[in-house]
C-alpha positions in Angstrom: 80.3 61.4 110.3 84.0 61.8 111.5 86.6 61.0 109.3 89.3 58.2 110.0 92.3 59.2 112.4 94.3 55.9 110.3 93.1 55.1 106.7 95.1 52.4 104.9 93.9 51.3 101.5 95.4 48.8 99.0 98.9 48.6 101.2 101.9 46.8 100.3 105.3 46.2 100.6 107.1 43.7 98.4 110.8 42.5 98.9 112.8 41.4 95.8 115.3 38.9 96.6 117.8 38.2 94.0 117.7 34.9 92.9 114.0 34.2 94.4 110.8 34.8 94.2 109.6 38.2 95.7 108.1 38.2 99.0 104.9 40.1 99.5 105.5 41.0 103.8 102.3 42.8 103.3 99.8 42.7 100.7 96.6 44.6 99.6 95.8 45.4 103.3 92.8 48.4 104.0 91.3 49.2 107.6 90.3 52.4 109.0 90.8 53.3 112.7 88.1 56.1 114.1 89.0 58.4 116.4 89.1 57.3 120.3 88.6 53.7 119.0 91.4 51.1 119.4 91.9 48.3 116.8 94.0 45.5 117.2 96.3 43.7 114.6 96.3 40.2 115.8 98.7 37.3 113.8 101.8 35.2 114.3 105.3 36.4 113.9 105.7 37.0 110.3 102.6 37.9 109.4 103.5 40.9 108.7 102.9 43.5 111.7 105.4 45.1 111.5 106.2 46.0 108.3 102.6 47.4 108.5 104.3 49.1 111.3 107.1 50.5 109.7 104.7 51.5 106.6 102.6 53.3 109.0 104.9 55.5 110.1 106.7 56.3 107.2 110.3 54.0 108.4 109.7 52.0 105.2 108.7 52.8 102.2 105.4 51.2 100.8 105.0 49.3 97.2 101.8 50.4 96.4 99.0 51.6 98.3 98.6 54.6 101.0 98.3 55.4 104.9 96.3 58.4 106.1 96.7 60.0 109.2 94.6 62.5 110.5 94.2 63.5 107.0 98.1 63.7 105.7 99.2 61.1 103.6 102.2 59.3 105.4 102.9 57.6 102.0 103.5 60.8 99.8 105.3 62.7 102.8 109.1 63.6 102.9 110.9 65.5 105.0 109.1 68.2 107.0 105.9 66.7 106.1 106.9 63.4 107.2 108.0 65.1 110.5 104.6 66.7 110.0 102.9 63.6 110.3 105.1 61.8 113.1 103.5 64.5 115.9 100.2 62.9 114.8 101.5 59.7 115.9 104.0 58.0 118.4 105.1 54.3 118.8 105.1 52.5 122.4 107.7 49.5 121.6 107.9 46.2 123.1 111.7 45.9 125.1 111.2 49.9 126.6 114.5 49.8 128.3 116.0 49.3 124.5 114.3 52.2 123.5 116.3 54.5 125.8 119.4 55.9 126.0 120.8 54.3 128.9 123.1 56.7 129.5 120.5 59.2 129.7 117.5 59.5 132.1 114.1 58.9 131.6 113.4 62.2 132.1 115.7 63.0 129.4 114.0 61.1 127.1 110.4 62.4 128.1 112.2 66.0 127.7 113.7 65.5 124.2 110.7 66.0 122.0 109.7 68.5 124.3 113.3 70.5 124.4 113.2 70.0 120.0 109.8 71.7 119.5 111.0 74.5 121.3 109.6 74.0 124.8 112.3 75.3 127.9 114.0 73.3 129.6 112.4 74.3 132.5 108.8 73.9 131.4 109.7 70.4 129.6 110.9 69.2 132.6 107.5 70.2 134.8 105.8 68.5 131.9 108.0 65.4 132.3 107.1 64.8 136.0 103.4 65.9 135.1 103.3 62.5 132.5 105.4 60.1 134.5 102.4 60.9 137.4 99.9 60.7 134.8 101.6 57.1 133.8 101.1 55.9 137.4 105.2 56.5 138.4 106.5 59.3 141.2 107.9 62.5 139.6 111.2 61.6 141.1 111.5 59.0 138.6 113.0 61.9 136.0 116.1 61.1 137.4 116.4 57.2 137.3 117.9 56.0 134.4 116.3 52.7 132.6 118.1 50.3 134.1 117.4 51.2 137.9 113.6 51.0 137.1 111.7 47.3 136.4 110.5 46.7 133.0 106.7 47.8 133.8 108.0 51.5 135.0 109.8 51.3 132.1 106.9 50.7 129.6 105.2 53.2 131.9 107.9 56.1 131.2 108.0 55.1 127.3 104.1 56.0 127.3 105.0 59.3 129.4 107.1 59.9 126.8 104.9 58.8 123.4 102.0 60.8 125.2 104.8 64.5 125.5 104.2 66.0 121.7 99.9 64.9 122.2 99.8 62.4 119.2 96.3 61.6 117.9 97.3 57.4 117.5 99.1 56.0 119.7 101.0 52.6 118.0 101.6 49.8 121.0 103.9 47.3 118.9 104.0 44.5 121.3 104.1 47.0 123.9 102.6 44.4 126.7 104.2 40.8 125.3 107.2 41.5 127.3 105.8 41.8 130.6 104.4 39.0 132.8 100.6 38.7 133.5 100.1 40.8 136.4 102.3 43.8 134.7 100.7 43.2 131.5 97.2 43.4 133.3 98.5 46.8 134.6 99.6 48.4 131.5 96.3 47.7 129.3 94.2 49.2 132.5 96.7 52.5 132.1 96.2 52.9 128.3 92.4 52.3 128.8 92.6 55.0 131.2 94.6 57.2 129.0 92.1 56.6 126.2 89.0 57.5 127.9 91.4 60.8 129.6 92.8 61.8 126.3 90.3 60.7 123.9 93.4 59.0 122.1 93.4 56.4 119.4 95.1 53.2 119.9 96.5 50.8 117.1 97.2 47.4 118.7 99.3 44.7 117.4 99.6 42.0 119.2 99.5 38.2 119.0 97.6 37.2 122.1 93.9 36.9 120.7 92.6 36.9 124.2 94.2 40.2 125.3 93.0 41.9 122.4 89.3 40.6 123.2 89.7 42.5 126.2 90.8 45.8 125.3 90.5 45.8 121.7 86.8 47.8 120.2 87.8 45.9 116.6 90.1 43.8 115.2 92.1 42.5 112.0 93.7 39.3 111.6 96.8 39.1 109.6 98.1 35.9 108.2 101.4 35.9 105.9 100.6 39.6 105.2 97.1 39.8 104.5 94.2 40.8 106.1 92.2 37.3 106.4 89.3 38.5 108.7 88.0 41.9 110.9 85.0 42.6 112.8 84.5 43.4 116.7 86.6 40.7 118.7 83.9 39.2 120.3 82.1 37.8 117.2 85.0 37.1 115.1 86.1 34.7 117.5 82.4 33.5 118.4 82.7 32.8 114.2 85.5 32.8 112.7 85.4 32.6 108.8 89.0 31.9 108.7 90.9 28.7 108.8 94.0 30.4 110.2 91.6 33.3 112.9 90.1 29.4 114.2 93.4 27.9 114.5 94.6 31.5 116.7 91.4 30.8 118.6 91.6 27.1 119.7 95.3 27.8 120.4 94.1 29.9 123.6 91.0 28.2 123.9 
C-alpha cells in the first residue's frame, strides 16, 4: 500500500498570551493525504487553517505533534533539510498579485526557483513559457508584470510558478476565494487538469463547503482548531455528525 505524501499526527500549536489564557489555534489534529488525492480543509475564518498552514510548511513552529512529507519530517527539519522539504511542496496563495514582486515580471518570478537550483537562465526561461502555456496563459505573458494581467492570469502564473521545482503537494490556501464564480470555476477545472497531468497531490483549504464537494476526493472539517469531522464530501454532508459541519451545510444549502 503506498505510503502518505502528508501525514500529520497529534498537531498543535498553542499561543501563550501574557495575562490570558493560552489559545490552542490548532489542536491534536491527524489526517493523511495519499498520493494524487486532494483533501480539502473546510472551516470558518479562525478555525485554524492556517496555522495548519504555516505548520505544514515549516513557517511556524509546531507545539507538539509532527507533519510528514513525502517521508521527511517537516517538524524536526532545519535549515537544508527544511529547504529539503520545501521542493516537496509549494503554496498557491489567495491575493496572487501580492505574492509577486511587482516590480518584477512574472516570468521573473516563474524563473527564480529555477535560476536558484542552478537552472540557466536560458533554459529557466523556456521552462517559464512552457508552464505559463501549460497554466492556460500565452508565453508572452513572461514579460507582463502583475499588475497588467487580471487577477485569474494572475493565479494562473502563481500555479506556473508553484508547479517550476515539480512539488509532490501542492497547498491552495484560499487560492480560488478571491476570484468571482466564473474565474473560480476556471481555476478548479485547471488544477484538476494539472492533477490528472502530473499525478500531483492537492491540499485544499477552503471555506466554501460546496466547492470543495466538487473538487475535493475527502475532506476535514476544522472548527476552532480541531478536526470535528472527515470522510468523502459527499457523505459527510449527506450526514453530518457535527453540530458545527451541519451548520456549514445549511449555510449553503
Amino acid at each position: 500500500m503506498a505510503e502518505p505524501i502528508l501525514s500529520i499526527r497529534g498537531l498543535t500549536k498553542t499561543f501563550k498570551l501574557q495575562g490570558r489564557e493560552d489559545v490552542h489555534a490548532v489542536k491534536d489534529a491527524s489526517f493523511d493525504l495519499m498520493p494524487g488525492e486532494c483533501l480539502g480543509v473546510i472551516g470558518e475564518s479562525g478555525s485554524g487553517k492556517t496555522t495548519l498552514v504555516n505548520m505544514i510548511t515549516g513557517l511556524l513552529p509546531a507545539t507538539s505533534g509532527s507533519v510528514t512529507v513525502d517521508g521527511l519530517e517537516v517538524t524536526k527539519c532545519k535549515g537544508k533539510d527544511l529547504r529539503k522539504a520545501w521542493k516537496k511542496m509549494q503554496v498557491v496563495f489567495q491575493t496572487p498579485t501580492e505574492s509577486f514582486d511587482p516590480r518584477r515580471t512574472l516570468g521573473d518570478g516563474i524563473m527564480e526557483s529555477l535560476r536558484n537550483s542552478g537552472v540557466s537562465k536560458e533554459n529557466a526561461l523556456k521552462r517559464a513559457e512552457e508552464l505559463l502555456e501549460l497554466c492556460g496563459l500565452p508565453k508572452e505573458f513572461v514579460k507582463r508584470y502583475p499588475h497588467e494581467v487580471s487577477g485569474g492570469q494572475c493565479q494562473r502564473a502563481a500555479i506556473a510558478r508553484a508547479l517550476a521545482i515539480e512539488p509532490k503537494l501542492l497547498i491552495c490556501d484560499e487560492a480560488t476565494s478571491a476570484l468571482d464564480v466564473t474565474i473560480q470555476a476556471e481555476i478548479i477545472e485547471l488544477l484538476t487538469e494539472l492533477r490528472q497531468k502530473l499525478d500531483m497531490s492537492i491540499l485544499f483549504i477552503c471555506h466554501d463547503i460546496a466547492l470543495v464537494q466538487q473538487f475535493c476526493d475527502r475532506l476535514v472539517v476544522m472548527y476552532r482548531g480541531r478536526i470535528v469531522e472527515q470522510g468523502v464530501p459527499s457523505m459527510v454532508i449527506a450526514d453530518p455528525k457535527n453540530e458545527y459541519t451541519q451548520d456549514l451545510i445549511n449555510s449553503v444549502l
